[in-house]
N, C-alpha and C positions, 0 to 999 in steps of 0.2 A: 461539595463534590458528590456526584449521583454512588451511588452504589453501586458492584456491579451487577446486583438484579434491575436493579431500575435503567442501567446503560442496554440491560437485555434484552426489555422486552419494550414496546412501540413501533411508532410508525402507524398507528394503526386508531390514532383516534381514545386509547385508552381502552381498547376492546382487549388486548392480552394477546396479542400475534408475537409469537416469539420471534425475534432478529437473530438470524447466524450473524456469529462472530468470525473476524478474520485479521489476522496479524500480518503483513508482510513486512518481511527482512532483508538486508541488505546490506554492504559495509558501512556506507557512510549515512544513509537514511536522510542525500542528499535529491537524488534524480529519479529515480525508478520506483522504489518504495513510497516515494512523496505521491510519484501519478497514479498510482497504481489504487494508494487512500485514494485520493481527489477521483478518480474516474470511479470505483463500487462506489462509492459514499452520493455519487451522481447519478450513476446509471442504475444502480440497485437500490435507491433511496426506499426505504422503509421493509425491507428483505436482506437486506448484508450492511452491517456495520463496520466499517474498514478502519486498522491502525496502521501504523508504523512505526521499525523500531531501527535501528542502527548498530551494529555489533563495534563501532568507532566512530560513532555517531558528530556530524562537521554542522553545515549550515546548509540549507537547502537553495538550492543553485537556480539560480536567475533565470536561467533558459528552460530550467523544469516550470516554472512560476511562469513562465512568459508561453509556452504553449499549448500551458494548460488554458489559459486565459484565451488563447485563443478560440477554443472549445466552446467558451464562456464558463469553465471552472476555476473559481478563485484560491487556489493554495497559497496564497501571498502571506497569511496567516499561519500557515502550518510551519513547527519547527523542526528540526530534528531532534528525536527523541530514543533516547538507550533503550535497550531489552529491558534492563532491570527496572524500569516505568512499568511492567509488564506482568513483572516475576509473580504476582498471586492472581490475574485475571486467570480469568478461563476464555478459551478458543473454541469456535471447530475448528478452524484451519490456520495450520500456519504454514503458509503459503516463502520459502526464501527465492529471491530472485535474481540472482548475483551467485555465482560457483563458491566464492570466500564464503559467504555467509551459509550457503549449505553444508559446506565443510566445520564451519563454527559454533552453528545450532545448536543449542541445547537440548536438551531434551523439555518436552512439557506435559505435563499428567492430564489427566480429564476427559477424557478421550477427543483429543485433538489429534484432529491427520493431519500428519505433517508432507507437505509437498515441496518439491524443484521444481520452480520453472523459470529459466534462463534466457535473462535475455542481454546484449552488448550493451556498457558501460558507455552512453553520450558525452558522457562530461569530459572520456578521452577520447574522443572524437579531433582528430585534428582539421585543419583547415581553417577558412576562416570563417568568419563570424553566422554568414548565410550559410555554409557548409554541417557547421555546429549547429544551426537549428534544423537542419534537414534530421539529423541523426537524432535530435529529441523528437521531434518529431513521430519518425521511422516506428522509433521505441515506444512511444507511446501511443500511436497505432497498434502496432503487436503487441501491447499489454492487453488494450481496450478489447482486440480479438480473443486473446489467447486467457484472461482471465477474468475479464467478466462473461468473454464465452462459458467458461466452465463454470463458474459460482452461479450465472443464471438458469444452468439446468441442474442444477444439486436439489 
């Protein structure tokens, strides 16, 4: 297992480009937190390093995997994973995306900002089955805007 100096710093050939760190949170660190990795970890490849963590962490949902895929990003591999996976890294940001998990957050030392940013749970999306992927979908459009808009001008 790397270090977390060595998870720190790359991207860059072995030249020493420091990677911002970024955690996002969410209840189940089944659908939104899963894209949210999957989309920095793609669009900010070698500039933000993305986790995820789960404050009641489940399984990562079929139709988060299945639109991400459409993207052409493969989360098929990623699982859901606790905070406490978490508990001695260092961030900058930890980013919660889900109103439960902003309310549940911990606190984290190191000078990490901690941010909200909110977005509608797809996985209660009712309807059927084309209806449900519209809303992941939806959601993971406004991630893609909303926060790797922000993490690429930090």
């Amino acid at each position: 297992m790397a270090t977390p100096e060595e998870k720190t710093w790359g991207g860059d050939g072995g030249k020493g480009i420091f990677m911002r760190r970024v955690l996002f949170i969410c209840t189940k660190n089944s659908a939104r937190s899963q894209m949210a990795e999957g989309l920095v970890n793609h669009d900010l490849a070698g500039e933000v390093q993305a986790f995820s963590a789960g404050i009641d962490p489940s399984d990562v949902h079929p139709l988060a995997v299945a639109v991400m895929g459409e993207l052409g990003i493969d989360i098929s591999h990623h699982r859901s994973k606790s905070m406490d996976e978490f508990a001695n890294e260092k961030f900058d940001y930890i980013i919660t995306l889900c109103d439960q998990a902003n309310e549940s957050c911990p606190v984290f030392f190191g000078g990490t900002q901690r941010l909200h940013m909110g977005f509608d749970d797809p996985a209660a999306a009712p309807g059927s089955e084309a209806e449900k992927l519209s809303a992941f979908r939806k959601v993971r459009d406004q991630i893609r805007e909303k926060v790797v808009g922000f993490l690429s001008k930090q």
